[in-house]
C-alpha positions in Angstrom: 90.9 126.4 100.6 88.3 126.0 97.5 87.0 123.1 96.5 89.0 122.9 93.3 92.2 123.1 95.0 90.9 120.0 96.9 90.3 118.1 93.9 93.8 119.0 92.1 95.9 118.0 95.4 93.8 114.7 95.6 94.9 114.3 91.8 98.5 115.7 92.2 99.2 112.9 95.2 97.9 110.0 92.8 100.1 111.1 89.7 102.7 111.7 91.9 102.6 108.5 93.8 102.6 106.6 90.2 104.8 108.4 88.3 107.5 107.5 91.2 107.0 103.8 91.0 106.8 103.9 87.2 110.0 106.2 86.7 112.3 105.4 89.7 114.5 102.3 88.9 114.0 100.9 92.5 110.7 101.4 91.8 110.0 97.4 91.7 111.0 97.3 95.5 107.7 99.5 96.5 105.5 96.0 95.2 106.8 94.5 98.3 105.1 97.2 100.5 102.1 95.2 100.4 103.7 93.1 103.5 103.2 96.2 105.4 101.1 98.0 107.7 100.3 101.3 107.0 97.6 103.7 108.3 99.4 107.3 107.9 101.9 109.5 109.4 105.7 108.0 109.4 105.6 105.0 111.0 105.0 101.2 109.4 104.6 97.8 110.8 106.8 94.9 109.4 105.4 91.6 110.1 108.3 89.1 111.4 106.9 85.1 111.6 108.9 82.7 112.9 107.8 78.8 112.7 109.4 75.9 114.2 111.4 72.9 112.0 110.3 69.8 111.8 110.0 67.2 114.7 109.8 63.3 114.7 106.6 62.0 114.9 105.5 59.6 117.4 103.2 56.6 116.6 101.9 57.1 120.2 101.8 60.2 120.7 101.3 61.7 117.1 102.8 65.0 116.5 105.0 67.4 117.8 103.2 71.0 118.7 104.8 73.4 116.9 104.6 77.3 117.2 103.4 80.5 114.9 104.5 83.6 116.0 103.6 86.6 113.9 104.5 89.3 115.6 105.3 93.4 113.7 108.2 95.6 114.4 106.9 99.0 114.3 109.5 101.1 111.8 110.1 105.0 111.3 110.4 106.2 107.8 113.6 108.3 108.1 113.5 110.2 105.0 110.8 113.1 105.6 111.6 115.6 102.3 109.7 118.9 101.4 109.6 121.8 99.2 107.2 124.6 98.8 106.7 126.5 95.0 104.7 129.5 94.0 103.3 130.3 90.7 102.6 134.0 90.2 99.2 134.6 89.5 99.7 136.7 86.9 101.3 134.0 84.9 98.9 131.7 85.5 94.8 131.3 86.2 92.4 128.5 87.6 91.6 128.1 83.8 95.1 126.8 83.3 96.4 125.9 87.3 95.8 122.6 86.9 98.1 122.4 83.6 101.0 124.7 84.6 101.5 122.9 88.2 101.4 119.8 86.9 104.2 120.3 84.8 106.1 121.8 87.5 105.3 118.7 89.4 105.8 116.4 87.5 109.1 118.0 86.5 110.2 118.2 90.3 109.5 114.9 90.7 111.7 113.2 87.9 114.3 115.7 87.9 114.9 115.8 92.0 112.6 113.8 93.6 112.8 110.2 91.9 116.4 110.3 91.6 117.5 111.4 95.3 114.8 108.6 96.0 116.9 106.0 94.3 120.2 107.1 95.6 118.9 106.9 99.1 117.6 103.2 98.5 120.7 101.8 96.8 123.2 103.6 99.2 121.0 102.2 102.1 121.2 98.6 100.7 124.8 99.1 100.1 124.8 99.8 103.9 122.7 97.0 105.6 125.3 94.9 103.3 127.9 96.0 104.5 127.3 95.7 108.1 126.1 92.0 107.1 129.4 91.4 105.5 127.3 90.8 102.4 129.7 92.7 100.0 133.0 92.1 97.8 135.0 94.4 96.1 135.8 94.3 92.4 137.3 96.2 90.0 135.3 96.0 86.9 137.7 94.4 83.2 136.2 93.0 80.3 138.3 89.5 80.8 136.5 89.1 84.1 133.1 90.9 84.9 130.6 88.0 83.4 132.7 85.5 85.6 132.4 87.2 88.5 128.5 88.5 87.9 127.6 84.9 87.5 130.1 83.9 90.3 128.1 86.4 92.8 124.4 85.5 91.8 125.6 81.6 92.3 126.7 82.3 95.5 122.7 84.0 96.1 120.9 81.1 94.7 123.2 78.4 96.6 121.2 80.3 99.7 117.9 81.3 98.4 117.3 78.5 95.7 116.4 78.6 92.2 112.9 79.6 92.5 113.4 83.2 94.0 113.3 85.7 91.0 116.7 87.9 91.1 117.1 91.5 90.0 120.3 92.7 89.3 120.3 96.7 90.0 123.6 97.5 87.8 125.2 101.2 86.8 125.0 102.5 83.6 129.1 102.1 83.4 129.4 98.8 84.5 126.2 97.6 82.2 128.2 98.7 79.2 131.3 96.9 79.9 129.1 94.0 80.3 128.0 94.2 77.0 131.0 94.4 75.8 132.2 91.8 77.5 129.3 89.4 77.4 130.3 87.4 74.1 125.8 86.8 73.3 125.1 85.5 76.9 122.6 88.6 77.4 119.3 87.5 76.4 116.7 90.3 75.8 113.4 90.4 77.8 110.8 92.2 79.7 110.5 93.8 83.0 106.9 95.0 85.0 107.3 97.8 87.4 104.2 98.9 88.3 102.0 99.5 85.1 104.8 99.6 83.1 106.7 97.3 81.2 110.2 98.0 80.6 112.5 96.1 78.4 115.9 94.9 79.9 118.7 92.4 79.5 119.2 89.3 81.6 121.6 87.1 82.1 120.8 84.1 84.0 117.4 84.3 83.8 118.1 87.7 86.1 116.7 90.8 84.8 119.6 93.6 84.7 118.0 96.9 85.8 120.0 99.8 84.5 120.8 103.0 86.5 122.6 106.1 86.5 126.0 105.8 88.2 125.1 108.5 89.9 122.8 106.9 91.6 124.8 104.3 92.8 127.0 105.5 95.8 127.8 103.5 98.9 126.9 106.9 101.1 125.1 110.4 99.8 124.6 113.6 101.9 121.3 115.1 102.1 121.0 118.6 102.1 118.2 120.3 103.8 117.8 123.1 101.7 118.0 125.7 104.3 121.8 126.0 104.9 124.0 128.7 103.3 125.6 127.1 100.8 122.3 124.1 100.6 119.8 126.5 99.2 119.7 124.4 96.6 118.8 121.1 98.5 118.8 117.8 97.2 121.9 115.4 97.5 125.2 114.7 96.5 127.6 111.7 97.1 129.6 111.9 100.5 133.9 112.3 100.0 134.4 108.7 100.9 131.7 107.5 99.0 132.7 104.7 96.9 130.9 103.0 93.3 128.4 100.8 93.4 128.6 98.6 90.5 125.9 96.3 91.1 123.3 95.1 93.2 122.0 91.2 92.9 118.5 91.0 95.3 115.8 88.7 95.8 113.0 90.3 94.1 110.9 90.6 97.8 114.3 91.7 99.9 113.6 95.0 99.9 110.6 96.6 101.6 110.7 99.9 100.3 107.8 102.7 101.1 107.2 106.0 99.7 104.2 108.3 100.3 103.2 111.9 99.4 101.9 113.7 102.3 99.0 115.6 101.9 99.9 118.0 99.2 98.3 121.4 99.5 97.7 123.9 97.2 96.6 127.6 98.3 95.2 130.1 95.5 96.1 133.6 95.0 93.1 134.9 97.5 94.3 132.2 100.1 98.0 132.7 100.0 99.4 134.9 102.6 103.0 135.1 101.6 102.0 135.9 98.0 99.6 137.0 95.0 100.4 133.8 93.9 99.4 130.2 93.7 101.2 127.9 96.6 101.9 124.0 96.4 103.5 122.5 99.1 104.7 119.1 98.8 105.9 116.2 101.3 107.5 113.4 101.0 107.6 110.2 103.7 109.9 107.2 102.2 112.4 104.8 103.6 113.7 100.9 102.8 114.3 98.0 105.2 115.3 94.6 105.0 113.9 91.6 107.3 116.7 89.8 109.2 115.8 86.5 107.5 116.0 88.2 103.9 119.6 89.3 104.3 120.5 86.1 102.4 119.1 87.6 99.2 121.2 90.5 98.7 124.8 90.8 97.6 126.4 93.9 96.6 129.3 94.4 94.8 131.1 97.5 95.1 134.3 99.6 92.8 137.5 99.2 94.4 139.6 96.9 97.3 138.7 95.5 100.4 138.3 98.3 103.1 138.0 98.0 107.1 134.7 96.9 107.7 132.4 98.8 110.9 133.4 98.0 114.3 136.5 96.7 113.3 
Protein backbone atom coordinates (compact mmCIF):
# COMPACT_ATOMS: atom_id res chain seq x y z
CA UNK A 1 0.00 0.00 0.00
CA UNK A 2 1.52 3.62 -0.92
CA UNK A 3 2.08 6.09 1.19
CA UNK A 4 -0.69 8.30 0.00
CA UNK A 5 -3.29 5.76 0.51
CA UNK A 6 -1.93 5.82 4.20
CA UNK A 7 -2.41 9.36 4.56
CA UNK A 8 -6.12 9.45 2.97
CA UNK A 9 -7.33 6.41 5.29
CA UNK A 10 -5.74 8.28 8.39
CA UNK A 11 -7.85 11.34 7.09
CA UNK A 12 -11.01 9.31 5.96
CA UNK A 13 -11.19 7.70 9.89
CA UNK A 14 -11.02 11.32 11.40
CA UNK A 15 -13.84 12.90 9.00
CA UNK A 16 -15.57 9.95 9.51
CA UNK A 17 -15.41 9.71 13.23
CA UNK A 18 -16.63 13.62 13.34
CA UNK A 19 -18.99 13.76 10.93
CA UNK A 20 -20.94 10.83 13.00
CA UNK A 21 -20.97 12.67 16.19
CA UNK A 22 -21.85 16.00 14.48
CA UNK A 23 -24.72 14.47 12.16
CA UNK A 24 -26.18 11.48 14.21
CA UNK A 25 -28.86 12.84 16.70
CA UNK A 26 -27.57 10.50 19.51
CA UNK A 27 -24.58 11.94 18.75
CA UNK A 28 -24.47 13.87 22.26
CA UNK A 29 -24.33 10.33 24.06
CA UNK A 30 -20.68 9.56 22.55
CA UNK A 31 -19.42 12.89 25.07
CA UNK A 32 -19.99 10.45 27.73
CA UNK A 33 -17.38 7.93 26.30
CA UNK A 34 -14.81 9.75 28.08
CA UNK A 35 -15.72 7.56 31.26
CA UNK A 36 -14.37 4.71 29.37
CA UNK A 37 -11.45 2.70 28.76
CA UNK A 38 -10.44 2.19 25.45
CA UNK A 39 -7.25 0.81 23.86
CA UNK A 40 -8.55 -0.80 20.48
CA UNK A 41 -10.27 -3.90 19.13
CA UNK A 42 -14.00 -4.39 20.53
CA UNK A 43 -13.88 -4.44 23.90
CA UNK A 44 -14.30 -1.28 26.60
CA UNK A 45 -13.95 -0.97 30.31
CA UNK A 46 -16.81 0.74 32.26
CA UNK A 47 -15.73 2.01 35.57
CA UNK A 48 -18.45 1.09 38.40
CA UNK A 49 -17.59 2.97 42.02
CA UNK A 50 -19.43 2.21 44.83
CA UNK A 51 -18.98 4.38 48.21
CA UNK A 52 -20.42 3.87 51.51
CA UNK A 53 -23.37 6.35 53.25
CA UNK A 54 -22.73 8.17 55.88
CA UNK A 55 -22.03 6.83 59.54
CA UNK A 56 -22.32 8.54 63.00
CA UNK A 57 -19.38 9.93 64.27
CA UNK A 58 -18.02 9.10 67.55
CA UNK A 59 -16.40 11.75 69.89
CA UNK A 60 -14.09 8.85 70.97
CA UNK A 61 -13.43 7.18 68.44
CA UNK A 62 -13.80 9.83 65.49
CA UNK A 63 -14.99 8.47 62.19
CA UNK A 64 -16.34 5.65 60.67
CA UNK A 65 -13.92 3.94 57.83
CA UNK A 66 -15.60 3.95 54.90
CA UNK A 67 -14.81 2.16 51.53
CA UNK A 68 -13.98 3.12 47.68
CA UNK A 69 -14.29 0.58 45.34
CA UNK A 70 -13.58 1.41 41.71
CA UNK A 71 -13.61 -1.45 40.07
CA UNK A 72 -14.38 -1.76 35.51
CA UNK A 73 -16.69 -4.28 33.87
CA UNK A 74 -15.02 -5.17 30.76
CA UNK A 75 -17.88 -4.65 27.78
CA UNK A 76 -18.12 -6.11 24.05
CA UNK A 77 -19.26 -3.68 21.46
CA UNK A 78 -21.92 -5.79 19.73
CA UNK A 79 -22.43 -3.97 16.65
CA UNK A 80 -19.26 -4.86 14.29
CA UNK A 81 -20.62 -3.33 10.57
CA UNK A 82 -18.62 -3.33 7.23
CA UNK A 83 -18.80 -2.64 3.62
CA UNK A 84 -16.23 -2.66 0.97
CA UNK A 85 -16.64 -0.12 -2.46
CA UNK A 86 -14.56 0.13 -5.54
CA UNK A 87 -14.02 3.03 -7.75
CA UNK A 88 -13.04 2.07 -11.33
CA UNK A 89 -9.96 3.48 -12.18
CA UNK A 90 -10.87 4.71 -15.20
CA UNK A 91 -13.32 7.02 -13.59
CA UNK A 92 -11.12 8.21 -11.27
CA UNK A 93 -7.11 9.06 -10.65
CA UNK A 94 -4.77 9.72 -7.56
CA UNK A 95 -5.15 13.41 -8.84
CA UNK A 96 -8.81 13.28 -7.92
CA UNK A 97 -9.00 9.83 -5.30
CA UNK A 98 -8.97 11.75 -2.56
CA UNK A 99 -12.16 13.99 -3.82
CA UNK A 100 -14.28 11.25 -5.36
CA UNK A 101 -13.98 8.78 -2.17
CA UNK A 102 -14.64 11.22 0.07
CA UNK A 103 -17.90 11.98 -1.36
CA UNK A 104 -18.69 8.41 -1.52
CA UNK A 105 -17.83 8.34 2.08
CA UNK A 106 -19.16 10.73 3.34
CA UNK A 107 -22.31 9.92 1.49
CA UNK A 108 -22.35 6.24 3.01
CA UNK A 109 -22.01 7.56 6.11
CA UNK A 110 -25.10 9.97 6.38
CA UNK A 111 -27.26 8.09 4.20
CA UNK A 112 -26.68 4.41 5.89
CA UNK A 113 -24.23 4.58 8.37
CA UNK A 114 -25.41 7.46 10.89
CA UNK A 115 -28.86 6.54 10.67
CA UNK A 116 -28.73 2.59 11.38
CA UNK A 117 -26.33 3.99 14.12
CA UNK A 118 -29.15 5.87 15.73
CA UNK A 119 -31.79 3.28 15.32
CA UNK A 120 -29.59 0.81 17.02
CA UNK A 121 -29.10 3.29 20.07
CA UNK A 122 -32.63 4.35 20.67
CA UNK A 123 -34.09 0.82 20.07
CA UNK A 124 -31.44 -0.45 22.60
CA UNK A 125 -32.49 2.18 25.23
CA UNK A 126 -35.97 1.36 24.50
CA UNK A 127 -34.82 -2.16 25.53
CA UNK A 128 -32.74 -1.72 28.79
CA UNK A 129 -36.14 0.34 29.72
CA UNK A 130 -38.17 -1.99 29.28
CA UNK A 131 -36.56 -4.83 31.07
CA UNK A 132 -36.17 -1.97 33.94
CA UNK A 133 -39.83 -1.36 33.80
CA UNK A 134 -38.87 2.17 33.00
CA UNK A 135 -41.52 2.63 30.25
CA UNK A 136 -45.35 3.74 29.83
CA UNK A 137 -47.43 3.63 27.00
CA UNK A 138 -49.21 6.59 25.54
CA UNK A 139 -51.05 7.39 22.70
CA UNK A 140 -50.06 10.74 21.55
CA UNK A 141 -53.62 13.80 21.40
CA UNK A 142 -53.19 17.33 21.31
CA UNK A 143 -55.42 17.74 24.69
CA UNK A 144 -52.88 15.71 26.55
CA UNK A 145 -49.18 15.34 25.26
CA UNK A 146 -47.66 18.54 27.21
CA UNK A 147 -49.32 16.99 30.39
CA UNK A 148 -48.00 13.91 30.15
CA UNK A 149 -44.33 15.08 28.70
CA UNK A 150 -44.05 17.22 31.72
CA UNK A 151 -45.75 14.53 33.92
CA UNK A 152 -42.85 11.91 32.75
CA UNK A 153 -39.74 14.34 33.08
CA UNK A 154 -41.26 15.16 36.76
CA UNK A 155 -41.25 11.76 37.58
CA UNK A 156 -37.13 11.77 36.28
CA UNK A 157 -36.17 14.77 38.34
CA UNK A 158 -38.13 13.54 41.54
CA UNK A 159 -35.16 10.69 41.21
CA UNK A 160 -32.27 12.49 39.74
CA UNK A 161 -32.79 16.06 41.03
CA UNK A 162 -32.91 19.30 39.41
CA UNK A 163 -29.30 19.71 38.64
CA UNK A 164 -28.89 16.83 36.03
CA UNK A 165 -29.32 18.38 32.50
CA UNK A 166 -32.25 16.27 30.56
CA UNK A 167 -32.45 15.65 26.89
CA UNK A 168 -35.52 14.72 25.53
CA UNK A 169 -34.83 12.42 22.23
CA UNK A 170 -38.50 12.95 20.53
CA UNK A 171 -39.78 11.79 16.80
CA UNK A 172 -40.36 14.03 14.17
CA UNK A 173 -44.33 13.10 14.50
CA UNK A 174 -44.76 13.41 17.92
CA UNK A 175 -42.50 16.87 18.04
CA UNK A 176 -45.07 18.36 15.73
CA UNK A 177 -48.09 17.57 17.63
CA UNK A 178 -46.25 19.17 20.45
CA UNK A 179 -46.09 22.19 18.76
CA UNK A 180 -49.31 22.22 18.09
CA UNK A 181 -50.24 21.49 21.23
CA UNK A 182 -47.83 23.48 23.33
CA UNK A 183 -49.96 26.83 23.69
CA UNK A 184 -46.06 29.17 23.79
CA UNK A 185 -44.56 26.80 26.51
CA UNK A 186 -41.57 25.92 23.95
CA UNK A 187 -38.89 28.18 24.56
CA UNK A 188 -36.25 28.33 21.77
CA UNK A 189 -32.54 27.57 22.46
CA UNK A 190 -29.29 26.02 21.67
CA UNK A 191 -27.87 22.60 21.73
CA UNK A 192 -23.73 21.57 21.53
CA UNK A 193 -23.00 18.19 20.08
CA UNK A 194 -19.72 17.87 19.41
CA UNK A 195 -18.41 21.05 17.45
CA UNK A 196 -21.65 21.87 16.51
CA UNK A 197 -24.27 23.86 17.71
CA UNK A 198 -27.69 23.06 16.85
CA UNK A 199 -30.78 24.98 17.66
CA UNK A 200 -33.68 23.17 19.39
CA UNK A 201 -36.84 23.67 21.44
CA UNK A 202 -37.07 23.07 25.13
CA UNK A 203 -39.50 22.79 27.38
CA UNK A 204 -38.68 22.65 30.97
CA UNK A 205 -35.39 23.78 30.59
CA UNK A 206 -35.01 20.23 28.60
CA UNK A 207 -33.59 20.42 25.22
CA UNK A 208 -36.11 18.49 22.65
CA UNK A 209 -33.80 16.66 20.22
CA UNK A 210 -35.71 15.87 17.05
CA UNK A 211 -35.47 12.62 15.04
CA UNK A 212 -36.73 10.82 12.22
CA UNK A 213 -39.52 8.41 13.33
CA UNK A 214 -37.86 6.06 11.56
CA UNK A 215 -35.47 6.01 13.75
CA UNK A 216 -37.38 5.44 16.64
CA UNK A 217 -38.42 1.68 16.86
CA UNK A 218 -38.55 -0.37 20.02
CA UNK A 219 -36.70 -3.41 17.97
CA UNK A 220 -34.92 -3.15 14.26
CA UNK A 221 -33.37 -6.11 12.29
CA UNK A 222 -29.96 -5.90 10.99
CA UNK A 223 -29.26 -7.26 7.84
CA UNK A 224 -25.86 -8.60 7.11
CA UNK A 225 -25.74 -7.85 3.64
CA UNK A 226 -24.81 -11.23 2.46
CA UNK A 227 -28.29 -13.05 2.40
CA UNK A 228 -30.44 -13.50 -0.64
CA UNK A 229 -32.83 -11.14 -0.35
CA UNK A 230 -30.23 -8.71 2.22
CA UNK A 231 -27.86 -7.73 -0.50
CA UNK A 232 -28.76 -4.65 0.24
CA UNK A 233 -27.80 -4.58 4.06
CA UNK A 234 -28.58 -2.09 6.38
CA UNK A 235 -31.83 -2.37 8.69
CA UNK A 236 -35.35 -2.16 8.94
CA UNK A 237 -37.83 -2.24 11.87
CA UNK A 238 -38.79 -5.81 13.17
CA UNK A 239 -42.90 -6.87 12.64
CA UNK A 240 -43.66 -6.31 16.30
CA UNK A 241 -41.78 -3.33 16.53
CA UNK A 242 -43.69 -0.59 18.13
CA UNK A 243 -43.19 3.73 18.03
CA UNK A 244 -41.01 5.33 20.04
CA UNK A 245 -42.38 8.61 20.80
CA UNK A 246 -39.91 9.94 23.09
CA UNK A 247 -37.02 9.41 25.06
CA UNK A 248 -36.40 11.71 28.40
CA UNK A 249 -32.38 10.85 29.69
CA UNK A 250 -29.99 12.19 31.99
CA UNK A 251 -27.57 13.85 29.74
CA UNK A 252 -24.51 11.20 31.12
CA UNK A 253 -26.99 7.87 31.01
CA UNK A 254 -25.97 6.74 28.04
CA UNK A 255 -22.34 5.56 27.38
CA UNK A 256 -22.37 5.22 23.83
CA UNK A 257 -19.05 4.33 21.63
CA UNK A 258 -18.44 4.27 18.11
CA UNK A 259 -15.10 3.72 16.29
CA UNK A 260 -13.91 3.32 12.63
CA UNK A 261 -11.67 0.46 12.23
CA UNK A 262 -8.76 0.90 10.36
CA UNK A 263 -10.02 1.91 7.02
CA UNK A 264 -8.01 0.75 4.12
CA UNK A 265 -7.72 1.87 0.79
CA UNK A 266 -5.93 -0.28 -1.98
CA UNK A 267 -5.05 1.44 -5.46
CA UNK A 268 -5.58 0.22 -8.84
CA UNK A 269 -1.83 -1.62 -8.93
CA UNK A 270 -2.60 -3.01 -5.36
CA UNK A 271 -6.10 -4.34 -5.83
CA UNK A 272 -6.36 -7.93 -6.68
CA UNK A 273 -10.12 -8.28 -7.25
CA UNK A 274 -10.08 -5.17 -9.55
CA UNK A 275 -8.44 -2.30 -11.91
CA UNK A 276 -9.94 -0.32 -9.46
CA UNK A 277 -9.56 1.68 -6.39
CA UNK A 278 -10.73 -0.43 -3.03
CA UNK A 279 -11.94 1.23 0.36
CA UNK A 280 -12.92 -0.99 3.00
CA UNK A 281 -14.63 0.36 5.86
CA UNK A 282 -15.42 -0.98 9.63
CA UNK A 283 -17.39 -0.04 12.04
CA UNK A 284 -17.16 -1.00 15.99
CA UNK A 285 -20.11 0.83 18.05
CA UNK A 286 -22.44 -0.13 20.89
CA UNK A 287 -24.43 1.82 24.05
CA UNK A 288 -24.69 0.79 27.70
CA UNK A 289 -26.13 2.01 30.68
CA UNK A 290 -24.61 1.75 34.36
CA UNK A 291 -26.99 0.00 36.83
CA UNK A 292 -27.03 3.18 39.06
CA UNK A 293 -27.97 5.45 35.98
CA UNK A 294 -31.18 3.56 35.10
CA UNK A 295 -32.95 6.19 37.25
CA UNK A 296 -32.36 8.79 34.45
CA UNK A 297 -34.11 7.27 31.59
CA UNK A 298 -37.82 7.02 30.85
CA UNK A 299 -39.12 6.10 27.64
CA UNK A 300 -42.39 6.53 26.43
CA UNK A 301 -43.59 4.42 23.75
CA UNK A 302 -47.02 4.46 20.90
CA UNK A 303 -49.68 2.29 22.02
CA UNK A 304 -51.12 0.18 25.34
CA UNK A 305 -49.57 -1.67 27.92
CA UNK A 306 -48.11 -5.02 26.58
CA UNK A 307 -46.76 -8.20 28.65
CA UNK A 308 -43.58 -7.23 29.86
CA UNK A 309 -40.25 -10.05 29.59
CA UNK A 310 -40.38 -12.93 31.82
CA UNK A 311 -43.74 -12.46 32.56
Amino acid sequence: MSINTIEYAKIFMKALDEQLIAKATSGWMEQNSGQIQYTGGNEVKIPKLQLNGLGTYDRDNGFVQGAVTLTYETRLMTQDRGRTFQIDAMDVDETNFAAVAGDVMGQFQKTKVIPEIDAYRYSKIAELAEDMKKVSYYHPVKDTIVEKLLEEITIVKDIVGDENQIIITMSSKTANLLDMASNHMLETGTFQQGNVILNVKNIDGSPIIRVPSARLKTAYQFFDGTTTGETEGGFEPTSDAKDINWIIAVKNAPIAVSKTDVTRIFDPMTNQKANAWKIDYRKYHDLWITDNAMDGIYVNIDGQASTTKGE
